[in-house]
C-alpha positions as CSV (number, residue, x, y, z in Angstrom):
1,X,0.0,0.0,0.0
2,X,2.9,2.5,0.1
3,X,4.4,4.0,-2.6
4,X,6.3,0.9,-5.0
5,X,4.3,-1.5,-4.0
6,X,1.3,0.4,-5.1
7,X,2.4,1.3,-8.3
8,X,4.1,-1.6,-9.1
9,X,0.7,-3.0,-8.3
10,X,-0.8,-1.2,-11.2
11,X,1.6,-1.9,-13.4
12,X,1.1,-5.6,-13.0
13,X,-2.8,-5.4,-13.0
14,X,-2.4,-3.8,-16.2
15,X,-0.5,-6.8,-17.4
16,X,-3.1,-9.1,-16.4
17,X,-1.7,-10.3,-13.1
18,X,-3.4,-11.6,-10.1
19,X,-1.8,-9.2,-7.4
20,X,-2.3,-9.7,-3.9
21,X,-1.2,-6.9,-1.1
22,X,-0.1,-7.4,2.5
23,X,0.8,-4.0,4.7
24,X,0.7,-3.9,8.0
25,X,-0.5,-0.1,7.7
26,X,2.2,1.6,10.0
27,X,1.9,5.0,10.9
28,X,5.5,6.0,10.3
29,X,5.7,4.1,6.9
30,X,4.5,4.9,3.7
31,X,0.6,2.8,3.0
32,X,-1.7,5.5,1.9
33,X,-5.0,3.9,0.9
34,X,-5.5,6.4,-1.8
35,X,-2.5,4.9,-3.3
36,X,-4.6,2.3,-4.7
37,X,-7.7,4.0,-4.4
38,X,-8.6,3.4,-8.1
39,X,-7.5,-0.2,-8.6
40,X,-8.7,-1.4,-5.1
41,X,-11.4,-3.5,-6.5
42,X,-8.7,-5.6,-8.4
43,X,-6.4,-6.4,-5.7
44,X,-6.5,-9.0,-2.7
45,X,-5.2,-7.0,-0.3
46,X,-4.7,-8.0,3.5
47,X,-3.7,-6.1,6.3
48,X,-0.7,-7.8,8.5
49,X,2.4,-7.5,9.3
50,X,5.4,-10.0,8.0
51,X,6.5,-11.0,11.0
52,X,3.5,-13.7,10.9
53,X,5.0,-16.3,10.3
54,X,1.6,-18.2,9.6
55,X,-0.5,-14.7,7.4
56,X,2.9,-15.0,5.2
57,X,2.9,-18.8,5.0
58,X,-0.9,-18.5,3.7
59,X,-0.1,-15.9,1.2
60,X,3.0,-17.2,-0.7
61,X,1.0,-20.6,-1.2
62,X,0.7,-21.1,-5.1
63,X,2.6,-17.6,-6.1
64,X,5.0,-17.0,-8.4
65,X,6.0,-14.0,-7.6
66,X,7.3,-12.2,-4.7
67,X,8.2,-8.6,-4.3
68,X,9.4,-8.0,-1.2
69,X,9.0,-4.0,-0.8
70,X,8.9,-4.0,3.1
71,X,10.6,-1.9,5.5
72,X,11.2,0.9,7.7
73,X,13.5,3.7,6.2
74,X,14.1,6.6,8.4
75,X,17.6,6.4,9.3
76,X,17.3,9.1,12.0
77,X,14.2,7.0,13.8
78,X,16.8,4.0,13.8
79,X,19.2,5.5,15.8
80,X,16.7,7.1,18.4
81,X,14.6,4.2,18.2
82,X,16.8,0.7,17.1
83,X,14.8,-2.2,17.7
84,X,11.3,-1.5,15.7
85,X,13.7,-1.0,12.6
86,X,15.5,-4.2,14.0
87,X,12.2,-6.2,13.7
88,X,11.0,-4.3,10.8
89,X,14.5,-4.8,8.3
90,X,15.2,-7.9,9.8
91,X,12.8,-10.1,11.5
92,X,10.4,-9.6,9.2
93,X,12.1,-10.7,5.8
94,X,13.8,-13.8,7.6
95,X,10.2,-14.6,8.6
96,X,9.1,-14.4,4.7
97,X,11.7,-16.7,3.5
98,X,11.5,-19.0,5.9
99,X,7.9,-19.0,5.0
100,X,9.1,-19.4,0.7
101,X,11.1,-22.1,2.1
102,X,8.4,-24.3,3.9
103,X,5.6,-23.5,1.6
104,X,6.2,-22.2,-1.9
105,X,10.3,-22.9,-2.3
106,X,10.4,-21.9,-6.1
107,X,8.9,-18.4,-6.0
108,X,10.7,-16.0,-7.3
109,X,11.7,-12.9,-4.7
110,X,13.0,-9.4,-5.4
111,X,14.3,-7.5,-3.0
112,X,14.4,-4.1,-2.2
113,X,17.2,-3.1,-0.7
114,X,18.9,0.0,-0.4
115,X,22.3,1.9,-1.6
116,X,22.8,3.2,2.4
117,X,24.2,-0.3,3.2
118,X,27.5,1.6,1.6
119,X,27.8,4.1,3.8
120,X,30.5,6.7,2.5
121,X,31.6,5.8,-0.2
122,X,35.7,5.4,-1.3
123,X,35.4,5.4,-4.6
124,X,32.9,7.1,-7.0
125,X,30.9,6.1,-8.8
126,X,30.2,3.1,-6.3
127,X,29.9,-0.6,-7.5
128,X,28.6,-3.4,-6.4
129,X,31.7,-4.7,-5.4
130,X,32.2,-1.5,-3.0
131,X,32.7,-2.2,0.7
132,X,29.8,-2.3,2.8
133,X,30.5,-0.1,5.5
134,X,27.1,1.4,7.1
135,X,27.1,4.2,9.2
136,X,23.7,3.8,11.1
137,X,21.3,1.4,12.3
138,X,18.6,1.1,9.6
139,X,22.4,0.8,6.9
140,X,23.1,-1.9,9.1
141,X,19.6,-4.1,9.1
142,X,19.5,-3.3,5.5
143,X,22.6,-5.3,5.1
144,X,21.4,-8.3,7.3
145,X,18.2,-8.7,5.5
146,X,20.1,-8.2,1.9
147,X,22.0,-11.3,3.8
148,X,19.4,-13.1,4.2
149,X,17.5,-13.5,1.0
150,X,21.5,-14.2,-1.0
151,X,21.7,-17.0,1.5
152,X,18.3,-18.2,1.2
153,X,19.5,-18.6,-2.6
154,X,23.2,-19.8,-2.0
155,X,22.2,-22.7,0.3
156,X,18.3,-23.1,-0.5
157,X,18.0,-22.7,-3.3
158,X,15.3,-19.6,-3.7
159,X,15.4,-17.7,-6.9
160,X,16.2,-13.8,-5.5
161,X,17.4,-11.0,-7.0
162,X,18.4,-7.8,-4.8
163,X,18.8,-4.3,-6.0
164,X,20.6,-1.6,-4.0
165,X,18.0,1.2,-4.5
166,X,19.2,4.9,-4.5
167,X,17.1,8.0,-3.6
168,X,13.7,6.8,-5.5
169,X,10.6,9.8,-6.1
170,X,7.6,9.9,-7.7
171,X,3.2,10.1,-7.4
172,X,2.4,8.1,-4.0
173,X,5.8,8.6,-2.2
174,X,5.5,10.1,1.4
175,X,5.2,13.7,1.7
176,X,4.2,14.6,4.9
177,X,7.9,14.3,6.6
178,X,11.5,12.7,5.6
179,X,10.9,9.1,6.7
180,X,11.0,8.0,2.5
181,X,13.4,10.2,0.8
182,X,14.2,14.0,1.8
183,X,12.5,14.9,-2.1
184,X,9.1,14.2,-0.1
185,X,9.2,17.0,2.8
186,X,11.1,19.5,-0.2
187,X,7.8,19.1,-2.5
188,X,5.3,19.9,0.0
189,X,7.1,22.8,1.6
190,X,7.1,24.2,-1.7
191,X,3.6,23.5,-2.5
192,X,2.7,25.3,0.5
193,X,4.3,28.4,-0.3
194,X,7.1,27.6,2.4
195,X,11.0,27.3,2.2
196,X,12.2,24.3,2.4
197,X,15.8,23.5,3.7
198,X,19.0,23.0,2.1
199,X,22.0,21.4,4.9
200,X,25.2,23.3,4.9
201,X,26.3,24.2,1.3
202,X,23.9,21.3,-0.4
203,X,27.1,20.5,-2.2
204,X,26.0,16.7,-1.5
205,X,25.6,15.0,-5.3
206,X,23.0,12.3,-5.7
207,X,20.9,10.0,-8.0
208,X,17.6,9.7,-8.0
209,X,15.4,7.4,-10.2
210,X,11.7,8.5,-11.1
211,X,8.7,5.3,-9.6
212,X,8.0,4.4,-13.4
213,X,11.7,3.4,-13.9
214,X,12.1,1.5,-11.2
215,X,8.8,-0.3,-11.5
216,X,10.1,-1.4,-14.7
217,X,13.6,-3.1,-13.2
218,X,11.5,-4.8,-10.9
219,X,9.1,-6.5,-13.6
220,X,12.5,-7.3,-15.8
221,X,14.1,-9.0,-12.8
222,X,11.0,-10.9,-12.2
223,X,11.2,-12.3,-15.6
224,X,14.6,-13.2,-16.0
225,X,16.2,-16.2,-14.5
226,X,19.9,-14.8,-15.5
227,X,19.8,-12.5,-12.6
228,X,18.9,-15.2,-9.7
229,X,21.0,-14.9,-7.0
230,X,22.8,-11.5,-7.6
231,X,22.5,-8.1,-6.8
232,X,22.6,-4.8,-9.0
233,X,22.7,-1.1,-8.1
234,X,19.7,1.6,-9.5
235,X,20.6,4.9,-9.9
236,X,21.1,7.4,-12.9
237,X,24.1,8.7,-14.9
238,X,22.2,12.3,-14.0
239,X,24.1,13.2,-11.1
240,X,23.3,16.4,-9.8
241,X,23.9,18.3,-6.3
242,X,21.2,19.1,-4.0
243,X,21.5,22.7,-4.2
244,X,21.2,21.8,-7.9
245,X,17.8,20.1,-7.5
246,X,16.9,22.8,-5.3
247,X,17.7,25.5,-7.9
248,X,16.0,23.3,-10.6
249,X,12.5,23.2,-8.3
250,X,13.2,27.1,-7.6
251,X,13.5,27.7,-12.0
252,X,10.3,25.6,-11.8
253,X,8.4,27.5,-10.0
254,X,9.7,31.1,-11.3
255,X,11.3,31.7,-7.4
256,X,13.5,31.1,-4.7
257,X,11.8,28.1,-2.9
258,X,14.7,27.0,-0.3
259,X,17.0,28.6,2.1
260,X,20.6,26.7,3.3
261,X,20.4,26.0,7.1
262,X,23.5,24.9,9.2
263,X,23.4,20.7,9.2
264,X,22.2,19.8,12.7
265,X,24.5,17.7,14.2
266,X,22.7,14.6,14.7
267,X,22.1,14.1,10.6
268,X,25.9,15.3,9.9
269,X,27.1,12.5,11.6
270,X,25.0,9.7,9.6
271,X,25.3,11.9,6.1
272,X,27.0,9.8,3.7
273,X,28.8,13.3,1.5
274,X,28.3,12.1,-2.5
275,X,27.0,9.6,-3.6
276,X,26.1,8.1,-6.7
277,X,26.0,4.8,-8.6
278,X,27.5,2.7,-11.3
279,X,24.4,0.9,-12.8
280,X,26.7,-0.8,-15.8
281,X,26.3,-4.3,-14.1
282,X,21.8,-4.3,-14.5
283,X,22.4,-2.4,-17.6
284,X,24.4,-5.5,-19.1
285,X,21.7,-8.2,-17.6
286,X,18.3,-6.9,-17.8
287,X,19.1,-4.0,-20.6
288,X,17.8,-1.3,-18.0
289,X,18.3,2.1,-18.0
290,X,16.6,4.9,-16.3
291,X,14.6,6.4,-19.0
292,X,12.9,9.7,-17.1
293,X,15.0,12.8,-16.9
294,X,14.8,14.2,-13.0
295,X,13.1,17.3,-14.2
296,X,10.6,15.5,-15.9
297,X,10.0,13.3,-13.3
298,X,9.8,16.0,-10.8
299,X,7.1,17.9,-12.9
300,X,5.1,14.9,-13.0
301,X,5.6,14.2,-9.2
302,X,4.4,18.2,-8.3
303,X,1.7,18.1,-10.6
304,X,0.0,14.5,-8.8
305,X,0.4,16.3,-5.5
306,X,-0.8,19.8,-6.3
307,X,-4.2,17.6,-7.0
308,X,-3.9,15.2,-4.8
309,X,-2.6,17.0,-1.4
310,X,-5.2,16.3,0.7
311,X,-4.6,12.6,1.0
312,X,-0.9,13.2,1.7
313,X,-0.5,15.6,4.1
């Protein structure tokens, strides 16, 4: 129900799939019933959470598919609050593949993980064979459910594919704070008519890949048995500051929509400088690249919420 999963939903209804939903609905993450609000009559959607062992065993019976979308991503609600992301990035994806592994062992998984598993990267742009050096709590779950689902492969024999996901934006992300990607709490500050904050200098360079991009990676994994068992990086060879994205949103709307604040201490310490990744490897296996430009995308993205506000806020 939050923001991939839903429109990956749609994109799979639209190719004739049978797409069932589980979320357990959590305040702090991103379901949003009006995600789906137009396609909820197609879906089989059940509220729960993935730790049940016995709701997960039930709903991967006689599936080929599994997209495993689940997880808390707030990096700063980690570190003041470790063990709900511990149960949410952890528990809760060992529980699903222990569940593929009693009931359904030949479904197919993809994973989302996440490129924060890095940390601060040596060596730009960063590969997947970069060291894996996370520098807060959430990075470090991340890494032990990534774990997970390559050894659920290695030694069980699962079909899973992982992707390293950079900073992903689009219609249905989470606006109302900075729990999903900092783009979120930027587009509704300046659909407000407020300023929105740039850290320090905003000399910070980033990636970003628009929803419909990745929804197609995900499809394209799902097909292909190549790609079992390995992991790939998403990102875009448009790498751009943030005070560049800021100044693109300010051309966008014909002023200045952000002022530069000092960086509060507690996010310097976790911020990870530049980053941005080498996406040869999924290029070469599934033939994916990004295809949306980040000012299209962001048009797009302001435009859904300028209608839509009111369910996001």
């Amino acid at each position: 129900m939050g923001f991939i999963g839903s429109n990956l939903a749609r994109r799979l209804l639209q190719m004739e799939a049978e797409v069932t939903i589980i979320d357990a609905m959590l305040p702090l993450c991103g379901a949003n019933l009006f995600n789906v609000h137009d396609i909820i009559g197609q879906l089989d959607i059940r509220q729960g959470d993935i730790t049940d062992g016995q709701l997960v065993s039930e709903l991967v019976k006689g599936k080929d598919y599994l997209f495993n979308l689940a997880g808390m991503t707030s990096h700063m609600d980690s570190m003041t609050d470790p063990f709900p992301d511990l149960e949410s990035n952890v528990t809760a994806h060992l529980t699903v593949l222990d569940a593929c592994l009693k009931i359904n062992p030949g479904i197919k998984v993809i994973y989302a993980g996440t490129r924060q598993i890095y940390g601060r990267p040596r060596y730009l742009p960063v590969d997947e064979d970069h060291p894996v050096i996370p520098v807060d709590i959430n990075g470090i779950n991340k890494v032990a459910g990534e774990g997970y689902h390559q050894l659920y492969h290695d030694y069980h024999g699962i079909p899973t594919v992982i992707f390293r996901m950079t900073n992903t934006y689009g219609p249905g992300m989470r606006v109302k704070d900075a729990r999903q990607t900092f783009l979120g709490i930027w587009f509704r500050n300046m659909i407000e008519g407020n300023l929105f904050e740039v850290y320090g200098e905003g000399m910070q360079k980033r990636d970003f890949n628009y929803i419909d991009d990745v929804v197609d990676v995900l499809i394209l994994a799902a097909a292909s048995d190549s790609v079992n068992g390995k992991i790939f990086n998403l990102g875009s060879p448009e790498v751009v500051s943030l005070l560049e994205v800021a100044e693109m949103l300010s051309v966008l709307e014909g002023k200045k929509v952000y002022k530069n604040v000092p960086f509060p201490s507690n996010r310097k310490n976790i911020d990870i400088g530049n980053y941005y990744a080498d996406i040869s490897a999924v290029g070469r296996e599934l033939g994916w690249y990004p295809g949306t430009s980040l000012k299209e995308g962001i048009k797009k993205t302001l435009e859904y919420y300028r209608q839509y506000r009111q369910y996001y806020w």
